[in-house]
Structures are given as structure tokens and as C-alpha cells.
C-alpha positions in Angstrom: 219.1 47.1 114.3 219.5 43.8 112.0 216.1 42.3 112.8 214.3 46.1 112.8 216.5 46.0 108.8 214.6 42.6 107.9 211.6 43.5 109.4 211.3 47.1 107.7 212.5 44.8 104.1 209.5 42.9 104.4 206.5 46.0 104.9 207.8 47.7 102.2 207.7 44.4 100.1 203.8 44.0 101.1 203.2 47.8 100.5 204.8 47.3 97.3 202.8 44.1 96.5 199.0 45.8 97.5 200.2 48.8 95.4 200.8 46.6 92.5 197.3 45.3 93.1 195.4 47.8 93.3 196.9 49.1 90.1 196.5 46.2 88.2 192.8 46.4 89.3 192.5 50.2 88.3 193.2 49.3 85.2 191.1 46.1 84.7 188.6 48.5 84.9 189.6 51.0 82.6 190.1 48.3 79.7 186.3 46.9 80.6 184.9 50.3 80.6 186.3 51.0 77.1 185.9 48.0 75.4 189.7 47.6 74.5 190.5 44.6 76.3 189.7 40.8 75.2 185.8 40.7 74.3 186.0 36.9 74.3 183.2 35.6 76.8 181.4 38.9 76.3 177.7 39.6 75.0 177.9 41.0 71.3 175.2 44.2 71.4 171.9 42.6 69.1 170.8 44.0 66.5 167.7 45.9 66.3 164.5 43.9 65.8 161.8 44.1 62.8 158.7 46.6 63.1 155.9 44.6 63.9 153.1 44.1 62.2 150.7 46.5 62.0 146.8 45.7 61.7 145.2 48.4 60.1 142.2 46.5 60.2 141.0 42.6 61.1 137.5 40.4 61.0 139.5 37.3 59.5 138.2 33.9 61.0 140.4 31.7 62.9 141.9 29.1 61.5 139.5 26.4 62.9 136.3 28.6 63.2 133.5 27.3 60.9 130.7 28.6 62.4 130.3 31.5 60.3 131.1 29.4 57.4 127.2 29.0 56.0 127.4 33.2 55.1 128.5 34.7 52.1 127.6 37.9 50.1 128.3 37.0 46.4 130.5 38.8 45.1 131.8 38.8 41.6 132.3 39.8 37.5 131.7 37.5 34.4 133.3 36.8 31.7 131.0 38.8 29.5 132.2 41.7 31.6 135.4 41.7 29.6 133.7 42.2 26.2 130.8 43.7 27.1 131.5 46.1 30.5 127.6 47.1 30.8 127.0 43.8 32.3 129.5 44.3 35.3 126.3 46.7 36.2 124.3 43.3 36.5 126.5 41.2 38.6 126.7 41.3 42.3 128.7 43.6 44.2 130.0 43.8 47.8 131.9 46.2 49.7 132.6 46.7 53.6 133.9 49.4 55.5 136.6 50.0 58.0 138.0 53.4 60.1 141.8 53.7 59.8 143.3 54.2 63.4 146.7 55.3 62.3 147.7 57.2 59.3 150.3 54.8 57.3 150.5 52.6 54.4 148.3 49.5 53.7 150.9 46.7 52.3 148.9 43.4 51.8 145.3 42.4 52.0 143.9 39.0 53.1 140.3 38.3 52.5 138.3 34.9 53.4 135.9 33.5 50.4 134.5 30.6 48.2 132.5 28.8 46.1 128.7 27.5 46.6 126.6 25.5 44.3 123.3 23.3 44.9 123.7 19.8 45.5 120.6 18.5 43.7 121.8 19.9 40.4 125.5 19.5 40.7 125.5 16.2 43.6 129.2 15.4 42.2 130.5 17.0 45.2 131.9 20.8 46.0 132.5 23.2 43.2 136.2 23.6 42.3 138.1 27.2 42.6 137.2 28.8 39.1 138.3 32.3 39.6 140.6 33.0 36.9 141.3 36.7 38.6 140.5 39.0 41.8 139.7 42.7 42.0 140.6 44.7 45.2 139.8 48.0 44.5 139.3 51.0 48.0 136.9 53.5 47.8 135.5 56.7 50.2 133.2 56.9 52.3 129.7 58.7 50.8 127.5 59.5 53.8 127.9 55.9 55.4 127.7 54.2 51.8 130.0 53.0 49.2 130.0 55.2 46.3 130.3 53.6 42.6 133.1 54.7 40.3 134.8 56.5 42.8 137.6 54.5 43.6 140.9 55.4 45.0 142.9 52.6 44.1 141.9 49.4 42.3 144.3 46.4 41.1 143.4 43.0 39.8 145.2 39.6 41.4 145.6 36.5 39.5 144.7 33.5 41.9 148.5 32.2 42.6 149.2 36.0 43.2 146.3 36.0 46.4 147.9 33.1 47.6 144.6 31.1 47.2 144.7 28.3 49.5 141.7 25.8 50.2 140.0 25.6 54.0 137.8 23.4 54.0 134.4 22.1 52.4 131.0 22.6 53.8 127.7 21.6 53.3 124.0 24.2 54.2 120.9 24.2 53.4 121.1 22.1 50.4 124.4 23.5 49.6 127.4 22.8 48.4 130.6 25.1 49.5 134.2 25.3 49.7 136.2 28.3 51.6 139.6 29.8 50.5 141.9 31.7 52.4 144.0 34.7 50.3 146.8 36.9 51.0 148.1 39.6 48.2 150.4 42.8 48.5 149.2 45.5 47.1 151.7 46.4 44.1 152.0 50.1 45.4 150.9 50.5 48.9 147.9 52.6 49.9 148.1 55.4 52.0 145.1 55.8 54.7 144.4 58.6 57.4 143.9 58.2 61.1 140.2 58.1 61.6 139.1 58.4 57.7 136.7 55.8 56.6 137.2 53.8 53.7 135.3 51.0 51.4 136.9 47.6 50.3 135.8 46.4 47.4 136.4 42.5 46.4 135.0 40.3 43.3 135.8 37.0 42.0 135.7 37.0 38.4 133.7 33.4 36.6 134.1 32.4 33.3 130.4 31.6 32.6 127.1 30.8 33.6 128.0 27.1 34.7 131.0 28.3 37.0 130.1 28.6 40.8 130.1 32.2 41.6 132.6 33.6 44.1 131.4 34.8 48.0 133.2 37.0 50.4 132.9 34.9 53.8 131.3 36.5 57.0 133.6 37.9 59.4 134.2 38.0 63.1 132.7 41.0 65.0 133.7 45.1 63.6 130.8 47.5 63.5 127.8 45.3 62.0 128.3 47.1 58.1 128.6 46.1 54.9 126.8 47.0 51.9 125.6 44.6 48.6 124.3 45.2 45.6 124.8 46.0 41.6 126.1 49.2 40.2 122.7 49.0 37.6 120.8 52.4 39.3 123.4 52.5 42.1 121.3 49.6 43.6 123.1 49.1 47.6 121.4 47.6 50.1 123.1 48.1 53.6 123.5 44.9 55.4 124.0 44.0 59.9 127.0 41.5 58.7 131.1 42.4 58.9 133.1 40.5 56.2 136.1 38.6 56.8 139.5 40.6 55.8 142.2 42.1 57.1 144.7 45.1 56.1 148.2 44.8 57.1 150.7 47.9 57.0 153.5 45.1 56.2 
């Protein structure tokens, strides 16, 4: 009876000591599941990332392509425009086209230009960045053309507000040239509609005739459109050439 005493002692000791176990593991797992034990060692939950960016449109050049350097399509107002607007109708302008894909808001604009001026009458080297102001302006689409003085929005960048940055020089066909690089948001964004086409208007002012006048670079590959001319008789010619630019939602 003694030893079948001890021995009975020491089951219900072990019984007792699993119980305690297996309750101490119950509630492990209650405190992990509720997130009121020690969090130490734990992963914090991270926060939600930034929208990405959202290309509305894009024919910029890399960074280290210079093969479509050579073209541009002059585009630009003079000085004399300021006092005497009827001349704006004189100087060059140049406009290309894009299709929205998604209907959203159109935040900053970044556009690929520069300068060009003959060598045998100015042999001192590239023209310098004379552009005392930009002017972005959209417009609708007439019939597969640009329209003049239709615009939906228009705003006019100083040079330090396009980010104007220098590329590189170049030298073609007796030539002279140096590309810039600029990036401005648009001071109220502009709204665009899924599959609506639109018009891009760009235009480097100069201050006279011995300034270099401002060109909107080719771009890479987008449907082959763009459209040059003056605004005197609603003169456009249609042109096979995309223009580099690019239209970012952020």
C-alpha cells in the first residue's frame, strides 16, 4: 500500500505538470493572436507605399541617345511678340499630338529642346541658352490637326522653373547645336479623358534677331505626327516626325 501511495503521488505530479503545459501553451497563443503580449522581435506592419508614376504619355530620349539629336522643328516667339502680338503670327510654331489612355490629371511636363546656329557665321562655338521664358499651352484635336486659338490651357515657364538643364553639344551639317532637358509642373493640373486626343503646344521665347532660336528635339517612336507651321492664314503643315516629351500624372 506504501509503494502503490508513492507511486500514485508521482502520476498525479506528472498529470499535473503536462496540464500546466499545455495551459501555459493555450495561452501563448491567445496573447500572439491578439497582439497583447511583448511585440519586441516582431515585424512592425509597413506603411503603404506611394502611387506610382503615371505616364500619360512618353517619346523622351534616353539619356545617352544622340542619334536623333540632328532634328528639330523650331519652335518659338520674339521679343517683338510682346509689343506687337501680330508678329507671334510670323514666327514658327509646333505642336504634337498624343491619345490619353486613362482619364486623370496631367501634373508635370518634360520636353527635350535647344539651340542651333551656323558655324561659319557664329565659329565661336555653340549658342548659349537665351530663352528668357517657355509656353506650354494644350489644345483639341480639329480633324487630325491642331487648331489655332483654341486652347484649353496655356501657362508660361521661366527657364529655372522648366528645370532647364544642358545635355550635350552637337555639331550637323554645318551646324552648331546644344540640347536641353526640362521638367515643369503644371501650376493647376490638366484634366484629360481616356482615349480623347489632345495637342501640345511648346515655344521658346528669343530676345531678338541675333539670339539662336529655340527647337523642340525629335522623339523616340509614338504614331509618326506632329504638325509645324505659323498661325499667319492658319498655315500647318503635317509632318512623319514624333517630338520628344513626356506627360506625367505626378
Amino acid at each position: 500500500m506504501f509503494h502503490r501511495g508513492r507511486a500514485g503521488t508521482r502520476l498525479a505530479a506528472r498529470r499535473a505538470r503536462v496540464r500546466g503545459y499545455l495551459l501555459s501553451s493555450v495561452v501563448a497563443s491567445i496573447v500572439a493572436a491578439c497582439g497583447c503580449g511583448d511585440r519586441r522581435g516582431l515585424t512592425e506592419p509597413t506603411a503603404p507605399s506611394a502611387p506610382s508614376e503615371v505616364f500619360i504619355h512618353n517619346t523622351l530620349n534616353p539619356g545617352a541617345n544622340r542619334s536623333l539629336a540632328v532634328y528639330f522643328s523650331y519652335s518659338y516667339t520674339s521679343a517683338y511678340d510682346i509689343d506687337l502680338p501680330m508678329f507671334s503670327t510670323l514666327t514658327p510654331w509646333t505642336w504634337d499630338d498624343f491619345t490619353s489612355p486613362v482619364t486623370d490629371m496631367i501634373r508635370t511636363v518634360s520636353w527635350q529642346g535647344g539651340y542651333c546656329r551656323r558655324q561659319d557665321l557664329f565659329p565661336i562655338g555653340p549658342p548659349p541658352a537665351t530663352s528668357p521664358s517657355f509656353q506650354v499651352a494644350f489644345s483639341p484635336d480639329n480633324n487630325g490637326r491642331p487648331p489655332f486659338y483654341a486652347s484649353l490651357y496655356g501657362v508660361t515657364f521661366t527657364p529655372a522653373e522648366t528645370r532647364e538643364q544642358f545635355a550635350f553639344n552637337s555639331f550637323w551639317n554645318e551646324l552648331d547645336c546644344v540640347y536641353y532637358d526640362y521638367t515643369a509642373v503644371l501650376p493647376t493640373p490638366f484634366p484629360v479623358t481616356a482615349g480623347t486626343r489632345y495637342w501640345l503646344l511648346i515655344r521658346g521665347q528669343i530676345g531678338g534677331p541675333s539670339d539662336s532660336p529655340w527647337g523642340w528635339r525629335a522623339g523616340t517612336q509614338d504614331d509618326g505626327m506632329s504638325a509645324h507651321g505659323t498661325a499667319h492664314q492658319e498655315n500647318i503643315v503635317m509632318l512623319a516626325s514624333d517630338l520628344a516629351f513626356s506627360l506625367s500624372s505626378r
